[in-house]
C-alpha positions, 0 to 999 in steps of 0.5 A, spaced: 899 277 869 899 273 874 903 273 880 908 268 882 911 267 889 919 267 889 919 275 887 927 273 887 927 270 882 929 272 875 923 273 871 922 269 864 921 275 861 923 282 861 919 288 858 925 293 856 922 300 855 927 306 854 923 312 856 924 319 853 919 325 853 913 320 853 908 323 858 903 323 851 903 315 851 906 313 857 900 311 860 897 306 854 903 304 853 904 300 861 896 299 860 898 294 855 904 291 859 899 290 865 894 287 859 899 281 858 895 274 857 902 271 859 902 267 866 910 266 866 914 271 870 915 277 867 919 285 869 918 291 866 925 294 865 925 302 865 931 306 862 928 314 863 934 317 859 933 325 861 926 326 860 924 333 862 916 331 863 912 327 866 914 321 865 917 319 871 911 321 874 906 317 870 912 311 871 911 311 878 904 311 879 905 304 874 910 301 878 905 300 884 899 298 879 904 293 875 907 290 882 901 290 884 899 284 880 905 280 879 910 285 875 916 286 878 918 293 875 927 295 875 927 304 873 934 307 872 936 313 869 939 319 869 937 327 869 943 330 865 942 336 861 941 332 855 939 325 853 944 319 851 941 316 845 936 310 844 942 305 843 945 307 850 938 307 854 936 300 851 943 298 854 941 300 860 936 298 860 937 290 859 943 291 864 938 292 869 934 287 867 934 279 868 929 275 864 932 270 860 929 273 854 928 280 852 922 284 849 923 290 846 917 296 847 918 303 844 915 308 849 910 310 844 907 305 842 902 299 846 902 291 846 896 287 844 895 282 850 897 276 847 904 279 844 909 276 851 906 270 850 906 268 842 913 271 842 916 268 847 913 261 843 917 262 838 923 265 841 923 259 845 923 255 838 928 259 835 934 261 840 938 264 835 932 269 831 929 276 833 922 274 833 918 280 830 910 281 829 905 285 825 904 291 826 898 297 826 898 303 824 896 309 827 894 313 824 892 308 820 893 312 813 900 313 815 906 310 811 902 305 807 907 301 803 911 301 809 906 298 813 905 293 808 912 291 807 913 290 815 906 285 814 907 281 807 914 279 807 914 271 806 919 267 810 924 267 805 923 274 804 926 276 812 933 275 809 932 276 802 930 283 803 935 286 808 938 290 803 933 294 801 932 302 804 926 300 810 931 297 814 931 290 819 925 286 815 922 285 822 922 292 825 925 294 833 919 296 836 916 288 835 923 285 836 923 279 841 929 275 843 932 270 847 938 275 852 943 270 851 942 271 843 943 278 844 949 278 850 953 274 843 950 280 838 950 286 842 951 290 844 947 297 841 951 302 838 951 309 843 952 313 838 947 317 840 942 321 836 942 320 829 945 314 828 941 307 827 942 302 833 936 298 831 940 297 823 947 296 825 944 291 830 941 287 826 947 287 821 951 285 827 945 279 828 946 277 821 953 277 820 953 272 826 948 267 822 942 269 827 935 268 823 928 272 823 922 270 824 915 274 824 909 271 828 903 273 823 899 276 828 898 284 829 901 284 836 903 292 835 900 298 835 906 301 832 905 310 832 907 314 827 908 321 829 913 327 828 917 327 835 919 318 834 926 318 835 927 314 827 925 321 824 932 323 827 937 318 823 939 321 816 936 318 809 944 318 807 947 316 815 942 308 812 944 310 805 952 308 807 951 303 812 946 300 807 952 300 801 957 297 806 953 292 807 952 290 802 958 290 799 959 285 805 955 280 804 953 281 796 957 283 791 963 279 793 960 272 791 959 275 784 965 277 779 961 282 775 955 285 776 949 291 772 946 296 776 939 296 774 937 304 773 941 308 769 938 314 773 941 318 779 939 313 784 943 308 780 949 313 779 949 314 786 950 307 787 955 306 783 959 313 786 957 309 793 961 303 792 968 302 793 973 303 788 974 294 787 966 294 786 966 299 781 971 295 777 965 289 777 959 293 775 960 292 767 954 296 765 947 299 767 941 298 764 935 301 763 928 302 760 928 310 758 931 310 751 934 317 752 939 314 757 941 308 753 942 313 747 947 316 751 951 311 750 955 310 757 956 313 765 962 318 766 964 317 774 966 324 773 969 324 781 973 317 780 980 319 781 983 313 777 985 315 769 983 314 765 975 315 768 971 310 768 966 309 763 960 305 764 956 303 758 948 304 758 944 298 755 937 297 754 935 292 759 934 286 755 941 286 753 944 286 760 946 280 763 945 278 770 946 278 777 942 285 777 943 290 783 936 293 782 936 300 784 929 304 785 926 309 790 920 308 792 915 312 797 912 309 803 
C-alpha cells in the first residue's frame, strides 16, 4: 500500500470485516490487508459485533500499523450481551464505510497480496456482478468436492449452477463488488444466527439481472473449521429457500417436468413444492428397478383427493426438462 495525501478523501476501496471472536486469525487476517500490492486508496472497515476476546485488542494494535502505511481504518461496534448476526454486522460495516467499491473479508480468513488490485480490475469492467476468486483450503484436505466446485465452474456455469446445495457460485468471503451495485441489491438480511445472508443476497442480486464473475486465481485462503459462522445455517433453513427460488426462476418456463430421482431426495422435493408445481411433475424417473417396479409416488401428506399419484419410469422413458435431484458429500 501506499499512502496517498488527501486522507479526507473517500478511498477506492473498502475492505468490509466483520469481526466476532476472531483473536485465533485476527492477526493473519489484517497481516494480508496490509500485504496488499494495490496502490489506489483503500480503508479497513471493522464492525466488532460483541466479541468477548481479544479481538478488539488485536484490532487497535493494527489500526496504528494499517495507518501507518496508508490504510485508513473505520471501527464500530457494539458490547451487548450477545451478537447481532453476520448479516447485521456486514451492514454496519459497509455503513460506516465509503469506498466506491467494496471488499468483503471473513475474519478468519487471509488476502493474497494481489486480491484488491485483480478484483478491483474486474469490478471496474463488470459494475453489475460480484466478482469472486479462487480459493485455498485449510486444511488443505477439508471439503474437497466443494473446494473444487468453488474453482472449476466455467463462466456459464456461475449462473447455471445457482440451484444446487453449495450456495452462490462465487462464495461471500471472495465477493468483491462495486458500492452503488450493492446500494441497489442490498441490504444483507439481519436475521441473525442460523439465517443465510450471503444466500438471500445473492438471490436478491440475480433477481436484479446482476452477473457473476470469478477471477481465476487463487486470491483466498479460505479456513475451515468448526467455530465458522456457516456451520450454524441448517441444511433445511438452504433446502427452502433453494426450492423457493427455484420455483421463482425455473419451473415456471416449463409446462411439465420429471424429477430425476425416485428416492428420498427426489420425494422430498416433490413434497417441497407448492401445490400448482406438484400439478406440473408428470413422472419421476430413475435407474433402480425396485423403484420403478412399484410403479408410482403416493404424496400420502397431499391434502388434495384424491392423492396424487406420480408415476415411476425407467429413465429412458422420461421425457424432458429434468430437475436432477441428487445428494452429494463435500
Amino acid at each position: 500500500m501506499q499512502a496517498h495525501g488527501d486522507r479526507a478523501a473517500a478511498p477506492q476501496v473498502s475492505i468490509i470485516l466483520p469481526v466476532y471472536n476472531a483473536e485465533l486469525w485476527l492477526d493473519e487476517c489484517l497481516e494480508s490487508v496490509l500485504q496488499q500490492d494495490f496502490e489506489g486508496s483503500m480503508e479497513l472497515s471493522v464492525f466488532n459485533d460483541a466479541s468477548k476476546d481479544k479481538s478488539m485488542t488485536i484490532i487497535e494494535k493494527w489500526k496504528v500499523k494499517l495507518e501507518n502505511s496508508g490504510v485508513r481504518v473505520v471501527i464500530g461496534g457494539h458490547d451487548s450481551p450477545s451478537p447481532r448476526g453476520v448479516g447485521y454486522s456486514k451492514n454496519q460495516a459497509i455503513a460506516q464505510s465509503s469506498g466506491s467499491y467494496l471488499c468483503f473479508l471473513d475474519s478468519d480468513d487471509v488476502m493474497m497480496p494481489q486480491r484488491v488490485r485483480l478484483q478491483l480490475e474486474a469490478a471496474a469492467q463488470h459494475p453489475t456482478s460480484i466478482v469472486g476468486c479462487q480459493v485455498r483450503r485449510d486444511p488443505p484436505n477439508s471439503t474437497e468436492r466443494y473446494t473444487r466446485w468453488i474453482n472449476q465452474l466455467a463462466p456459464d456455469q456461475l449462473l447455471t449452477q445457482v440451484f444446487t446445495s453449495n450456495g452462490p457460485t462465487v462464495i461471500m468471503p471472495t465477493w468483491f463488488c462495486s458500492r452503488a451495485w450493492f446500494s441497489y441489491v442490498g441490504p444483507f438480511d439481519e436475521g441473525g444466527q442460523g439465517e443465510p445472508e450471503d444466500l438471500l443476497f445473492f438471490y436478491s442480486h440475480l433477481r436484479k439481472g446482476g452477473g457473476v464473475i470469478r477471477v481465476d486465481q487463487s486470491l483466498l485462503l479460505y479456513r475451515y473449521h468448526p467455530n465458522a459462522a456457516t456451520h450454524s445455517v441448517l441444511e433445511t433453513t438452504i433446502w427452502t429457500h433453494r426450492v423457493r427460488f427455484l420455483e421463482e426462476r425455473a419451473l415456471p418456463h416449463w409446462a411439465t417436468f420429471t424429477i430425476w430421482n425416485a428416492g428420498r431426495q427426489g420425494r422430498r422435493l416433490y413434497r417441497s413444492l407448492t401445490a400448482g408445481m406438484q400439478r406440473k411433475v408428470v413422472a419421476f424417473c430413475d435407474v433402480d428397478e425396485n423403484k420403478i417396479r412399484k410403479g408410482f409416488y403416493c404424496h400420502e401428506d397431499s391434502q388434495e383427493r384424491p392423492k396424487p399419484r406420480v408415476p415411476i419410469l425407467h429413465f429412458r422413458a422420461a421425457r424432458p426438462p429434468f430437475v436432477i435431484c441428487v445428494k452429494l458429500r463435500v
